[in-house]
N, CA, C and O of each residue as an XYZ file, in Angstrom:
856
protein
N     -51.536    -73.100     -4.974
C     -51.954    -71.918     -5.738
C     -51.735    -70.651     -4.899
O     -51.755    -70.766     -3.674
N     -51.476    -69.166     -5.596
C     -51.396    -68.328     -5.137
C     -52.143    -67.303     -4.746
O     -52.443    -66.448     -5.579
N     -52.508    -67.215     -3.633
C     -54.177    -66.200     -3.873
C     -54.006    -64.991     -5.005
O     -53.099    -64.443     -5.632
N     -55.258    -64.931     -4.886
C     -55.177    -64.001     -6.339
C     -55.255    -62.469     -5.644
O     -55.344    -61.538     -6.444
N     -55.230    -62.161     -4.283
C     -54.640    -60.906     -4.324
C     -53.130    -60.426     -4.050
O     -52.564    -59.342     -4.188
N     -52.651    -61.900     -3.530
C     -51.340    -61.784     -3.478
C     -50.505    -62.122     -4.927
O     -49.291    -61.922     -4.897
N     -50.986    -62.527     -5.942
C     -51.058    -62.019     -7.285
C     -50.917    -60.839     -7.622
O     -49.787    -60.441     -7.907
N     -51.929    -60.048     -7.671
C     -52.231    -58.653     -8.157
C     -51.002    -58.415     -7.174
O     -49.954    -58.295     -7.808
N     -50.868    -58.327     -5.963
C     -50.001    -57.168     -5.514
C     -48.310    -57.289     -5.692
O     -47.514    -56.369     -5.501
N     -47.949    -58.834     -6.156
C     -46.848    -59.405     -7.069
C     -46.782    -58.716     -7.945
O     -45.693    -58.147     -8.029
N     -47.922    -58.338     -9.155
C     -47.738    -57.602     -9.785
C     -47.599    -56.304    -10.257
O     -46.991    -55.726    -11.158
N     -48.360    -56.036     -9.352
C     -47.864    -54.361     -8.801
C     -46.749    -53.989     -8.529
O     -46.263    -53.195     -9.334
N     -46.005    -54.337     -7.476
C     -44.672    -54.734     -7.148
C     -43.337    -54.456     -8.333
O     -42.288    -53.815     -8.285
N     -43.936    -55.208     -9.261
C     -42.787    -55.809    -10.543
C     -43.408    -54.710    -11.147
O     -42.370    -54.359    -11.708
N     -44.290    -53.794    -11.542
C     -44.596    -53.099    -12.298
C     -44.037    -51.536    -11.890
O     -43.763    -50.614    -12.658
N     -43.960    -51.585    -10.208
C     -43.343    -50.732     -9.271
C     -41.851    -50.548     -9.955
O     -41.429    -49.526    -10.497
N     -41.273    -51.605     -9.813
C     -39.569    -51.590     -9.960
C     -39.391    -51.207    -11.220
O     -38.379    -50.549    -11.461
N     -40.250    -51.501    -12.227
C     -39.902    -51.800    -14.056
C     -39.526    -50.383    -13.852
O     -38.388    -49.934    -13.986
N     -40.937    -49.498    -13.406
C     -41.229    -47.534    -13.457
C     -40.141    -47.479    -12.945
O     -39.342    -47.185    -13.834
N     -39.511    -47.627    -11.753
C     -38.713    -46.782    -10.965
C     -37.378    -46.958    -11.702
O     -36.586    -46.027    -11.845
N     -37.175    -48.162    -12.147
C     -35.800    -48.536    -13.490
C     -35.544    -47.509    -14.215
O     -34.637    -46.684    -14.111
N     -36.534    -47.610    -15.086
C     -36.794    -46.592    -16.331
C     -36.541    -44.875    -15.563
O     -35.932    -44.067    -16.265
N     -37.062    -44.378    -14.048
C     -36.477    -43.238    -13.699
C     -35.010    -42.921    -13.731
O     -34.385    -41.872    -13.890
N     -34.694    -44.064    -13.544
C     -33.184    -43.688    -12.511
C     -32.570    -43.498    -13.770
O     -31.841    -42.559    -14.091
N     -33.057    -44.840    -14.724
C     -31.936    -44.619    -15.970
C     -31.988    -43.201    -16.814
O     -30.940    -42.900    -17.387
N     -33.283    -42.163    -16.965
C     -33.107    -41.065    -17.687
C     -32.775    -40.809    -16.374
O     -32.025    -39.906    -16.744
N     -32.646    -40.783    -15.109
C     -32.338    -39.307    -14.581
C     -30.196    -39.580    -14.929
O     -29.256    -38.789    -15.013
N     -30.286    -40.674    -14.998
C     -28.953    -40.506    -14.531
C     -27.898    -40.300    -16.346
O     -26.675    -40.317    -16.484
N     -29.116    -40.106    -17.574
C     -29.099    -39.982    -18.711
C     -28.993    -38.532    -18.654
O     -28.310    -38.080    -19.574
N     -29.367    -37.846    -18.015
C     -29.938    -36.401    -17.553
C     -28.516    -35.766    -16.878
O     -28.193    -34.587    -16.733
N     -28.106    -36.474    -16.677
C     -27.438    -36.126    -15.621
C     -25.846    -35.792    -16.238
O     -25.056    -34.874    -16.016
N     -25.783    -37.188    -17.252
C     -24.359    -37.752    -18.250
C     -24.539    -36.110    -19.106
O     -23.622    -35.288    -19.098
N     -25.267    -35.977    -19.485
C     -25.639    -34.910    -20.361
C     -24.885    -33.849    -20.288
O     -23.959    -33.444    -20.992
N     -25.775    -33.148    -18.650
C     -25.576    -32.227    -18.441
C     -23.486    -32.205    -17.894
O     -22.841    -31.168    -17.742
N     -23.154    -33.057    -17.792
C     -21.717    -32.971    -17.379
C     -21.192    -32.785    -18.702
O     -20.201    -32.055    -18.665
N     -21.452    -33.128    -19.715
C     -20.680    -32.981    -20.982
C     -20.883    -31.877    -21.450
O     -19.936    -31.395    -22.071
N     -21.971    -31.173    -21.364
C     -22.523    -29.559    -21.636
C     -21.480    -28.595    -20.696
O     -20.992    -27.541    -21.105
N     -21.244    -29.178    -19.355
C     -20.492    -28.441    -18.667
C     -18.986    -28.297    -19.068
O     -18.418    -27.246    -19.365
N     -18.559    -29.297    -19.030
C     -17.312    -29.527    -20.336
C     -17.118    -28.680    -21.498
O     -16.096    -28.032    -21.720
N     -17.994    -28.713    -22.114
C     -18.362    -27.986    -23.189
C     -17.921    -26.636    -23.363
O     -17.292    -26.040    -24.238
N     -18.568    -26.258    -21.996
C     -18.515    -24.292    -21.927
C     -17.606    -24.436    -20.791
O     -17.575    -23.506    -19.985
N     -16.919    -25.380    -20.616
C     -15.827    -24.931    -19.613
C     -15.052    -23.736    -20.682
O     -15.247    -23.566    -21.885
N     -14.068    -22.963    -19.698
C     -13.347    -21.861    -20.200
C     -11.744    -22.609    -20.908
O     -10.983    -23.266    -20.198
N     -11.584    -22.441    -21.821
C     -10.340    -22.979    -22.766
C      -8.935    -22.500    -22.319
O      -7.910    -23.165    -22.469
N      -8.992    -21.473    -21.848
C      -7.193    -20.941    -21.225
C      -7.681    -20.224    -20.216
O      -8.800    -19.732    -20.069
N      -6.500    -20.206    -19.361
C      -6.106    -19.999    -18.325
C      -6.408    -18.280    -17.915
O      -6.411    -17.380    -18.755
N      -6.654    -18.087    -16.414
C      -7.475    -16.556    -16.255
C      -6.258    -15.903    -16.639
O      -5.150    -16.426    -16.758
N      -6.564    -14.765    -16.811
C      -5.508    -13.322    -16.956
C      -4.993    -13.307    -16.046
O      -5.335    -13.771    -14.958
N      -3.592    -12.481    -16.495
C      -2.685    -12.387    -15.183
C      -1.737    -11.323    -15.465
O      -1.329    -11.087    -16.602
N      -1.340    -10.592    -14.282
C      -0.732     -9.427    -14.912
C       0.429     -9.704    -15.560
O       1.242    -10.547    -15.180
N       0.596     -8.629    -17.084
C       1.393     -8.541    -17.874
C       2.886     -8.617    -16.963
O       3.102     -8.058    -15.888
N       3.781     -9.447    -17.714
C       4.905     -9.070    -16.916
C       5.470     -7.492    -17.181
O       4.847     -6.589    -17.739
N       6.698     -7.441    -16.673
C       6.856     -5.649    -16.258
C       8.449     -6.656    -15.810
O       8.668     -7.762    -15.316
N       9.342     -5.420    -16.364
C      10.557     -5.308    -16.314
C      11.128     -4.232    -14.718
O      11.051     -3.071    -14.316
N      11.932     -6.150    -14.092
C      12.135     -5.106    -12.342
C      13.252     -5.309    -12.183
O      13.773     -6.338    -12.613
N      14.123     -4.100    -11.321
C      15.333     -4.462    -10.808
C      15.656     -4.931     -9.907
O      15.612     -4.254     -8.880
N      15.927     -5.707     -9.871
C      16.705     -6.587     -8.174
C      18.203     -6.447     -7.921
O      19.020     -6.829     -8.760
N      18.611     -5.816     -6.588
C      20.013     -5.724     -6.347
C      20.191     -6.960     -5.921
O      19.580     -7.390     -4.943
N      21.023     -7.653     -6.587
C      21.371     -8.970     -5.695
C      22.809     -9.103     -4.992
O      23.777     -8.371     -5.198
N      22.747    -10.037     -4.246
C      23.863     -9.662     -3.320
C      25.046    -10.640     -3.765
O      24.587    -11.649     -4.301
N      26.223    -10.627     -3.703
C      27.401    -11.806     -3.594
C      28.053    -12.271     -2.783
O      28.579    -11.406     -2.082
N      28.282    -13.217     -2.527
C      29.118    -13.225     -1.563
C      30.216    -13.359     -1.321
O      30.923    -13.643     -0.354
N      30.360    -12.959     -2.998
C      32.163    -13.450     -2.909
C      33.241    -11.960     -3.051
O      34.454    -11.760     -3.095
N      32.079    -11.183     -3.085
C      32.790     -9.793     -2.911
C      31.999     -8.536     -2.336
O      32.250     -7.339     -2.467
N      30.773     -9.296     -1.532
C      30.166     -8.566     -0.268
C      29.723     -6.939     -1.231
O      29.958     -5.778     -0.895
N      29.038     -7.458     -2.463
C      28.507     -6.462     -3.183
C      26.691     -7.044     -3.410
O      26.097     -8.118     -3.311
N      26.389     -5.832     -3.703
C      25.097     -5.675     -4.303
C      25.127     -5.480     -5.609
O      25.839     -4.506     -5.854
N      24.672     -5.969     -6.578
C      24.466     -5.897     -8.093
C      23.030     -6.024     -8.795
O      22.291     -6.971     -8.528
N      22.638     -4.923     -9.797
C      21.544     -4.659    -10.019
C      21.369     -6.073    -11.086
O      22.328     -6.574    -11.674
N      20.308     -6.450    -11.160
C      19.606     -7.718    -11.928
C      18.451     -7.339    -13.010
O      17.436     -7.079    -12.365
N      18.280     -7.244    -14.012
C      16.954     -7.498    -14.692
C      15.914     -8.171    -14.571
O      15.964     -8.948    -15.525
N      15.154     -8.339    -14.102
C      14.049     -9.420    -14.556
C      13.042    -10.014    -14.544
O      12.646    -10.441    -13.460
N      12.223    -10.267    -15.816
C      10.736     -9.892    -16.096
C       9.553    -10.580    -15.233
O       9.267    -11.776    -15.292
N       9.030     -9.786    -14.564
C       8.136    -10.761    -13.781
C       6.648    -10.142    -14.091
O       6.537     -9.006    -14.552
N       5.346    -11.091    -13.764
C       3.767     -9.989    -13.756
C       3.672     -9.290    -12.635
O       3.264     -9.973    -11.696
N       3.855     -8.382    -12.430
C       3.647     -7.313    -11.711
C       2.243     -6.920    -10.990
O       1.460     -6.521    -11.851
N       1.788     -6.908     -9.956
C       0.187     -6.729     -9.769
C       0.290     -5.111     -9.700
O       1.322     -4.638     -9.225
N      -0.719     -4.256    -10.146
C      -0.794     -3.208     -9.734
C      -0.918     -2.682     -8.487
O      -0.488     -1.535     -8.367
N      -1.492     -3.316     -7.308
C      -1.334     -2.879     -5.714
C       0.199     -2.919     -5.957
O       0.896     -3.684     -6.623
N       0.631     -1.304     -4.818
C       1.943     -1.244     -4.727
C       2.496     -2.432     -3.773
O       3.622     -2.911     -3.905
N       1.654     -2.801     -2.895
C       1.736     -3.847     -1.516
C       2.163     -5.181     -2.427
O       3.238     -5.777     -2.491
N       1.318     -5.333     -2.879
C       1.360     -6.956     -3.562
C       2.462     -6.710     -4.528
O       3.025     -7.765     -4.820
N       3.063     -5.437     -5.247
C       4.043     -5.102     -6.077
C       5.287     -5.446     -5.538
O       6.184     -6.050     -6.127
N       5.299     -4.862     -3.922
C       6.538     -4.959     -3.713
C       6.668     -6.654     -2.987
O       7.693     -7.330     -2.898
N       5.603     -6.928     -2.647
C       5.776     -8.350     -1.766
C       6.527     -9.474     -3.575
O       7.287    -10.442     -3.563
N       5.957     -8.851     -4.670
C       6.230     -9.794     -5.552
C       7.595    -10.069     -6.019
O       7.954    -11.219     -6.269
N       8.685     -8.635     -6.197
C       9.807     -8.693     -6.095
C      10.545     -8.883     -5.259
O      11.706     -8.939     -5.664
N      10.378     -9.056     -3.913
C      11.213     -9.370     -2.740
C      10.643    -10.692     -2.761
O      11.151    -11.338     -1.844
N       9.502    -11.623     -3.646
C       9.470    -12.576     -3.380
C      10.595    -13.488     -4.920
O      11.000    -14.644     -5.044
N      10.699    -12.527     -5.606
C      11.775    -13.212     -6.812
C      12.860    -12.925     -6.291
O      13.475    -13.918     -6.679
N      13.547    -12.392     -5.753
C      14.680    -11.726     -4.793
C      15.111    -13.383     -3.971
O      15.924    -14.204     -4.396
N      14.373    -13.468     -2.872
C      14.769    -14.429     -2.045
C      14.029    -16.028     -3.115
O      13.973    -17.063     -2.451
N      13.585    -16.125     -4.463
C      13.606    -16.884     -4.560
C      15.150    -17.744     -5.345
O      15.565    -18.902     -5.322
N      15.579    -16.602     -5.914
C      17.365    -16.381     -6.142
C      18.239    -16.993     -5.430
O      19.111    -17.745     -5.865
N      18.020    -16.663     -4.166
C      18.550    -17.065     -2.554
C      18.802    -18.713     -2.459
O      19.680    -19.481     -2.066
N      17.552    -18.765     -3.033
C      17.369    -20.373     -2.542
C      17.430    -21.135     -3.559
O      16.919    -22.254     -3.517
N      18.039    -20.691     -4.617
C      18.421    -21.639     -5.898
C      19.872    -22.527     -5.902
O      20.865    -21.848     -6.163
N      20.027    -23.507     -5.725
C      21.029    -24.131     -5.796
C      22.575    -23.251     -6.465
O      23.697    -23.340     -5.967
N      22.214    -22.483     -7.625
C      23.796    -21.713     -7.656
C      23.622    -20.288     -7.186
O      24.088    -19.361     -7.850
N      22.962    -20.087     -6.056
C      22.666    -18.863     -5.669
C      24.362    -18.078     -5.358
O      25.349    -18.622     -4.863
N      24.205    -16.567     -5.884
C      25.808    -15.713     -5.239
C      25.499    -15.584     -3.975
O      26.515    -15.257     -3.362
N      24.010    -15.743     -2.841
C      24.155    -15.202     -1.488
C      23.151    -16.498     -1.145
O      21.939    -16.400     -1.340
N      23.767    -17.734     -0.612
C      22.678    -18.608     -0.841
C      21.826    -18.527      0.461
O      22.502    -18.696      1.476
N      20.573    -18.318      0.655
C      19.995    -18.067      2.059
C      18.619    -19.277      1.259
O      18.511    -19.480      0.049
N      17.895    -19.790      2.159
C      17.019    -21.129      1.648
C      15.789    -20.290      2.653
O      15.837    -19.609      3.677
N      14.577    -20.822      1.622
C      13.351    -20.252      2.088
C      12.129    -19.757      0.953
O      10.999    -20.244      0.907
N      12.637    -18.707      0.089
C      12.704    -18.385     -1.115
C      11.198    -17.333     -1.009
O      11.031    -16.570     -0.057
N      10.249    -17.461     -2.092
C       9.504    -16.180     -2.066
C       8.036    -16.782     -0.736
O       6.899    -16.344     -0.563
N       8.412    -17.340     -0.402
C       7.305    -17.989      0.807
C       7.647    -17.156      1.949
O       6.858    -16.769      2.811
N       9.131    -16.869      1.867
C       9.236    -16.272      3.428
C       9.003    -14.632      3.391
O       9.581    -13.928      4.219
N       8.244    -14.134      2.524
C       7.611    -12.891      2.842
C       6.210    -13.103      3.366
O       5.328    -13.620      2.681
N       6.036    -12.679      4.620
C       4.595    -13.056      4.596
C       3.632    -11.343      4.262
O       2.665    -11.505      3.517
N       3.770    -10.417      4.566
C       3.380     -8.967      4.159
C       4.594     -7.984      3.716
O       5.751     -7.988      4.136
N       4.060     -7.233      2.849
C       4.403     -6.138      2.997
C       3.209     -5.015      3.191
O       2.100     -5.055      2.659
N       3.743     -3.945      4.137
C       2.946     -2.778      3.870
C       4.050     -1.499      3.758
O       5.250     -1.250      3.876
N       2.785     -0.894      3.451
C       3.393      0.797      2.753
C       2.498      2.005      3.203
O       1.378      2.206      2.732
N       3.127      2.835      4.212
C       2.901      3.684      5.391
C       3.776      4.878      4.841
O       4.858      4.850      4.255
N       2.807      6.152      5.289
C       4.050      7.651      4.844
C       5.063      7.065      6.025
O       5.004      6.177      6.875
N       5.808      7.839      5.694
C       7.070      7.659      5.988
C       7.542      8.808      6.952
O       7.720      9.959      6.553
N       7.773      8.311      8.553
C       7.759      9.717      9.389
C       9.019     10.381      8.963
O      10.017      9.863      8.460
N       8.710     12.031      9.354
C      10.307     12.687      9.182
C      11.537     11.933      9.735
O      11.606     11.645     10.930
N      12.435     11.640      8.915
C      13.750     11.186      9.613
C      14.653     12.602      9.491
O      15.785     12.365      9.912
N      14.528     13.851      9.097
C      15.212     14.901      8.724
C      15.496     15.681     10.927
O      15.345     15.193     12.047
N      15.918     16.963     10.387
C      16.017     17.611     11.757
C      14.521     17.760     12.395
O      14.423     17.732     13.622
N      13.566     17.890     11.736
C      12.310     18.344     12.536
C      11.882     16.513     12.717
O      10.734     16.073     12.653
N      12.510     16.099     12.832
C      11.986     14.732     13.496
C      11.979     14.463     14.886
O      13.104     14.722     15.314
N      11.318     14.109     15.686
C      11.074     14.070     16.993
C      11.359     13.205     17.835
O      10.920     12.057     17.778
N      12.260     13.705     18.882
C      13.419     13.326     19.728
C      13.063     12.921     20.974
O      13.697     12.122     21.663
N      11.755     13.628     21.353
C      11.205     12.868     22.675
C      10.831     11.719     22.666
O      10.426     11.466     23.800
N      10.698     10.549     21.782
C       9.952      9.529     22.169
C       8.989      9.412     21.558
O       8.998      8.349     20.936
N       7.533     10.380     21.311
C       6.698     10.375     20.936
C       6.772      9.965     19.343
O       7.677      9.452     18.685
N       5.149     10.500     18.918
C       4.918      9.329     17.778
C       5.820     10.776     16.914
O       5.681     11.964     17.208
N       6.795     10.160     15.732
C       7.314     10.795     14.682
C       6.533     11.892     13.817
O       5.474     11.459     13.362
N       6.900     13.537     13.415
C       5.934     14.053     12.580
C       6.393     13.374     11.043
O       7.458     12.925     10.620
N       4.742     13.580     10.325
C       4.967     12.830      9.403
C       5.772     13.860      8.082
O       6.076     15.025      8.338
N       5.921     13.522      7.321
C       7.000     14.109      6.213
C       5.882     14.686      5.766
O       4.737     14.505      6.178
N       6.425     15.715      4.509
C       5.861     16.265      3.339
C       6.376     16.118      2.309
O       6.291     17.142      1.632
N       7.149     14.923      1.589
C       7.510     14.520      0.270
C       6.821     13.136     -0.127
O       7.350     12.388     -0.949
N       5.775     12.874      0.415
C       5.697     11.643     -0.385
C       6.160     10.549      0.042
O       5.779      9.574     -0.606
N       6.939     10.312      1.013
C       7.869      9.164      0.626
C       7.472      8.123      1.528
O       6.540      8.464      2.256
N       7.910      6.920      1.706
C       6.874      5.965      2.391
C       8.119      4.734      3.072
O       9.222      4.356      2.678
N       7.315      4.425      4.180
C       7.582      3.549      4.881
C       7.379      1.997      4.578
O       6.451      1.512      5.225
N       7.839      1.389      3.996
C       7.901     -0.217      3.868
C       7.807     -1.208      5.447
O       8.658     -1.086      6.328
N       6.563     -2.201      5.554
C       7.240     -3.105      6.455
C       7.412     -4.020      6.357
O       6.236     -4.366      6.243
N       8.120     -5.192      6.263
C       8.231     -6.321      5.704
C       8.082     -6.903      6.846
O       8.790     -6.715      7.835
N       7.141     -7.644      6.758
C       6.527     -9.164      7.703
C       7.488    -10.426      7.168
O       7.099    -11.194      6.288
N       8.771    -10.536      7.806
C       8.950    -11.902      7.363
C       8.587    -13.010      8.187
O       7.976    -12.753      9.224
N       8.927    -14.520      7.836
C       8.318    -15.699      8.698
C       9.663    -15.910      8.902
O      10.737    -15.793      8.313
N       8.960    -16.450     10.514
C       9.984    -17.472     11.120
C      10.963    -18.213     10.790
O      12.119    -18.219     11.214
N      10.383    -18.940      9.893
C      10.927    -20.411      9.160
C      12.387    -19.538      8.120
O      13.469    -20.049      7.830
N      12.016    -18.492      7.858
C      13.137    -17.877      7.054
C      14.012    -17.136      7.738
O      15.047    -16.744      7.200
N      13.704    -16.849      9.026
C      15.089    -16.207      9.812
C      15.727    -17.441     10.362
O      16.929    -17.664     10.214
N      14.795    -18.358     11.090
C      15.427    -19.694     11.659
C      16.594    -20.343     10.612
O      17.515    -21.066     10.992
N      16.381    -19.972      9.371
C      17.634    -20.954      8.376
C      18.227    -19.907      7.809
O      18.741    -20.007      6.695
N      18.228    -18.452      8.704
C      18.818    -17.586      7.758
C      20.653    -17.953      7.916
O      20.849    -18.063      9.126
N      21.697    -18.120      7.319
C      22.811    -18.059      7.551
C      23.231    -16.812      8.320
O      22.995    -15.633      8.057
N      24.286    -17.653      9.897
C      24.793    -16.340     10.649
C      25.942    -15.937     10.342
O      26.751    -16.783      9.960
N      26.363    -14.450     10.426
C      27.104    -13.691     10.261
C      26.848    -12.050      9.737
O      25.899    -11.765      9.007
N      27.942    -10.927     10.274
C      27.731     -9.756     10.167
C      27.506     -9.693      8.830
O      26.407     -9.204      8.568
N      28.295    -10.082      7.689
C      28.163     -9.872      6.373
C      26.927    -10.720      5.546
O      26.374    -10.139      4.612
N      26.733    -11.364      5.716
C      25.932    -12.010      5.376
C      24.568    -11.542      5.665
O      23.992    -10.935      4.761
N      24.166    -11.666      6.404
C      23.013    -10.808      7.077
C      22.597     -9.405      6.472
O      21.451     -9.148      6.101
N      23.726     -8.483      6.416
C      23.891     -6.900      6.119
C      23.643     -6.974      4.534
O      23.153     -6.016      3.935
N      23.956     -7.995      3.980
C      24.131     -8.373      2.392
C      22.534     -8.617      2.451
O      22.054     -8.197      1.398
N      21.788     -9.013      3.090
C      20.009     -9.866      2.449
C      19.452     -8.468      3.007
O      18.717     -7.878      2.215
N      19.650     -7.930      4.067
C      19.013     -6.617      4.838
C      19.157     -5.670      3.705
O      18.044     -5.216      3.440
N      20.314     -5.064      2.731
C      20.556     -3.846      1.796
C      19.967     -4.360      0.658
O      19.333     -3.634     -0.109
N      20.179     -6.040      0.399
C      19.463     -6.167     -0.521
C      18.143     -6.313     -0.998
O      17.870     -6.394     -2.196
N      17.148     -6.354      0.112
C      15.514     -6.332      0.363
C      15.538     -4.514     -0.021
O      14.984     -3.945     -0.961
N      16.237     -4.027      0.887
C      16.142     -2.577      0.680
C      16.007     -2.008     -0.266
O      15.093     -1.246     -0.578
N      17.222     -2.422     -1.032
C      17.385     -1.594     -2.509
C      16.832     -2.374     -3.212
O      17.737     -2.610     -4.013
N      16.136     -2.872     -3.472
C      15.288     -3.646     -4.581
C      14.192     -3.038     -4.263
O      13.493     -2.527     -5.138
N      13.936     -3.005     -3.242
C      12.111     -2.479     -2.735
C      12.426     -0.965     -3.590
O      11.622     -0.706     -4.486
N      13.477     -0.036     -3.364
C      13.909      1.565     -4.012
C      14.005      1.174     -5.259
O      13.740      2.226     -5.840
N      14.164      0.534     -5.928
C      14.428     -0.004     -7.448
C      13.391      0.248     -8.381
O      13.451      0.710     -9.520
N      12.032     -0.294     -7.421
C      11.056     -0.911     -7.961
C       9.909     -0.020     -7.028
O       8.690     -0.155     -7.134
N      10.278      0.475     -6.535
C       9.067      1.165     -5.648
C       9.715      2.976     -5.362
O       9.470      2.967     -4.156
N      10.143      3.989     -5.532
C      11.238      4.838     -5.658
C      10.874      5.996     -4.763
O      11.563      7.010     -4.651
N       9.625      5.743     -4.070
C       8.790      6.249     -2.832
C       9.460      5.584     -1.809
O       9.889      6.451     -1.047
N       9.769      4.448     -1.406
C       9.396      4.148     -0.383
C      11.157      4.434     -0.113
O      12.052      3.932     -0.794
N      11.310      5.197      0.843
C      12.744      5.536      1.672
C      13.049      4.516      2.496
O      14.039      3.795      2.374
N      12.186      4.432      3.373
C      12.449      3.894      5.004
C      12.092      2.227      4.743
O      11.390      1.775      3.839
N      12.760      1.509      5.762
C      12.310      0.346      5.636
C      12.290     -0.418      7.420
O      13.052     -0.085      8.328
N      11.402     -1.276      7.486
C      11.416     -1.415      9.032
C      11.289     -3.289      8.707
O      11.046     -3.750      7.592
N      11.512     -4.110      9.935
C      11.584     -5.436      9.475
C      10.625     -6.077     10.806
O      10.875     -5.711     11.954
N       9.707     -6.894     10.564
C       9.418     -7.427     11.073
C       9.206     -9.104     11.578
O       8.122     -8.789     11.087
N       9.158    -10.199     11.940
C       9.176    -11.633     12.076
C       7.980    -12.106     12.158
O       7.502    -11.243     12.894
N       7.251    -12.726     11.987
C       6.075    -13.177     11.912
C       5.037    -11.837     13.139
O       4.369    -11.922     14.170
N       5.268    -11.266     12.646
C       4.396     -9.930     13.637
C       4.793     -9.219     14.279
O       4.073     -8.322     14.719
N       5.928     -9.303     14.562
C       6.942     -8.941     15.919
C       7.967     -8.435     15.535
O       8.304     -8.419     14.351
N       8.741     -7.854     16.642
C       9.546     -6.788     16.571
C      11.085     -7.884     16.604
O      11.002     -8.515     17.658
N      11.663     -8.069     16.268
C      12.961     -9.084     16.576
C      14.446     -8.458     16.561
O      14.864     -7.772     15.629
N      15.216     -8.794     17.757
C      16.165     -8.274     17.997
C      17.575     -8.208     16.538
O      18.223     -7.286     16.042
N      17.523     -9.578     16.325
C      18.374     -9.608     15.168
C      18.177    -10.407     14.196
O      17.658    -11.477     14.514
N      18.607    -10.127     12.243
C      18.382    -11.529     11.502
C      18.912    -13.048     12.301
O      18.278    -14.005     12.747
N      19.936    -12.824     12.249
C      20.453    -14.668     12.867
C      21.448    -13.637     13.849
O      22.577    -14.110     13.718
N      21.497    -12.908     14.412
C      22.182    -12.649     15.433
C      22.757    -11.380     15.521
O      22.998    -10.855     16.607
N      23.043    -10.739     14.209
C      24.037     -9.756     13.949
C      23.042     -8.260     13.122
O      23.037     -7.042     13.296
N      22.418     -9.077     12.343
C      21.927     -7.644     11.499
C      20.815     -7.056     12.181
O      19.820     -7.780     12.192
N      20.660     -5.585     12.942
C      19.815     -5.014     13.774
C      18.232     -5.452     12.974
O      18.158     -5.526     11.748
N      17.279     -5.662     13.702
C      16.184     -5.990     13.205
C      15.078     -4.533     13.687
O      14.027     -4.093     13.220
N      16.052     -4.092     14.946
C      15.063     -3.068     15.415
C      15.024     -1.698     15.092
O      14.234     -0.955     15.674
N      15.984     -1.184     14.012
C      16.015      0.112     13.855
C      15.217      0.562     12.539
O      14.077      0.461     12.991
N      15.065      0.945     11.358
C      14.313      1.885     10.634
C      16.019      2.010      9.422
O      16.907      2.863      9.407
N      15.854      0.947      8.717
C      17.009      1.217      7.052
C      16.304      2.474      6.253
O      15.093      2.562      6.052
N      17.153      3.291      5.898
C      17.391      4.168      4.866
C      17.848      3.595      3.608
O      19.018      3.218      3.539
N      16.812      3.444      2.269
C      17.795      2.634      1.142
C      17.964      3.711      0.849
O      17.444      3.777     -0.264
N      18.396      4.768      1.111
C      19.450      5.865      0.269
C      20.614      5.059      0.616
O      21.664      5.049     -0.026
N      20.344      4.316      1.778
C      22.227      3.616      2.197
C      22.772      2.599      1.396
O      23.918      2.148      1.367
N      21.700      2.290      0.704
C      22.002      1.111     -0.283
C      23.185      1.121     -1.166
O      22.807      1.895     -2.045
N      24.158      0.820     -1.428
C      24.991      1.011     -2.519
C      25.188     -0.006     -3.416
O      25.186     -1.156     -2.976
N      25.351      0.180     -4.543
C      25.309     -0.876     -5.930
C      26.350     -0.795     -6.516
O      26.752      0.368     -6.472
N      27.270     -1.704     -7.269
C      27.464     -1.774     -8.406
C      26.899     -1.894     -9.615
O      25.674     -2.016     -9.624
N      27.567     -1.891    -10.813
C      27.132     -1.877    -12.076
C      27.253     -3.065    -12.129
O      26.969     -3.668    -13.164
């Protein structure tokens, strides 16, 4: 026989587990619920995004060492920064398309910044000692393009080639941005002697130099 308080506390026990059953199952009833409610009022489409906006891209060829203006519709962010990083990122994504006219591989990843700085005098009152440049009085602005590593390392070498992706960052940024004159290039932060060997990395482009065809 079983003592009779080790009885009672047998039964306590079993009366323990029955309660704690019955918790788990509404909590976890509680629980099914609330995930389907969440479901529920989840949001149905996708966040906003800027309207696309009609941009020009000079693209380059290489089969007749021209620049040619391009159409085409992309969302546009309103920051001029993120504006211009967005078309120099459809630009080089061109590049890296299997029937590309200037094929360079990398595509809109290898911009890592742009910024947009007045733009010092490049005219006669520009300053010849060394010191820091006076700044202009038209408005007009300085571009810097932060590119990555990984996109100069596979850039294709040669004078033309090179001079072709350099005018064509340029004049697309003037296309689409009609402030910004000057353009300066940078490599993952840094100042770099050349694209793959040939196209100066260290001087200050003028896209007035840009030239296009129709």
């Amino acid at each position: 026989m079983i003592p009779r308080h080790q009885a009672v506390l047998l039964c306590i026990l079993l009366l323990a587990s029955l309660v704690m059953a019955g918790i788990l199952f509404h909590m976890r009833d509680r629980a099914h619920q609330r995930l389907l409610a969440g479901q529920d009022s989840a949001p149905t489409k996708a966040p906003e995004v800027a309207a696309p906006e009609q941009a020009t891209l000079l693209v380059a060829s290489d089969d007749d060492n021209s620049l040619r203006a391009q159409l085409q519709s992309l969302p546009l962010p309103a920051d001029p920064g993120a504006r211009a990083r967005a078309v120099l990122g459809k630009l080089l994504d061109l590049y890296a398309a299997p029937d590309a006219t200037h094929p360079v591989p990398g595509g809109a990843a290898s911009v890592a910044q742009v910024f947009l700085l007045p733009a010092p005098n490049s005219g006669p009152g520009a300053s010849k000692t060394g010191g820091t440049p006076a700044q202009n009085d038209t408005g007009d602005e300085l571009a810097v393009i932060n590119l990555k590593g990984s996109f100069v390392a596979g850039h294709p070498s040669g004078l033309e080639t090179e001079t072709l992706t350099v005018l064509s960052i340029c004049g697309t940024l003037h296309a689409n941005l009609p402030r910004v004159a000057q353009v300066r290039f940078l490599v993952d932060g840094e100042v770099r002697p050349s694209l793959a060997g040939h196209a100066d990395l260290t001087r200050t482009y003028l896209t007035a130099d840009t030239v296009t065809r129709p």
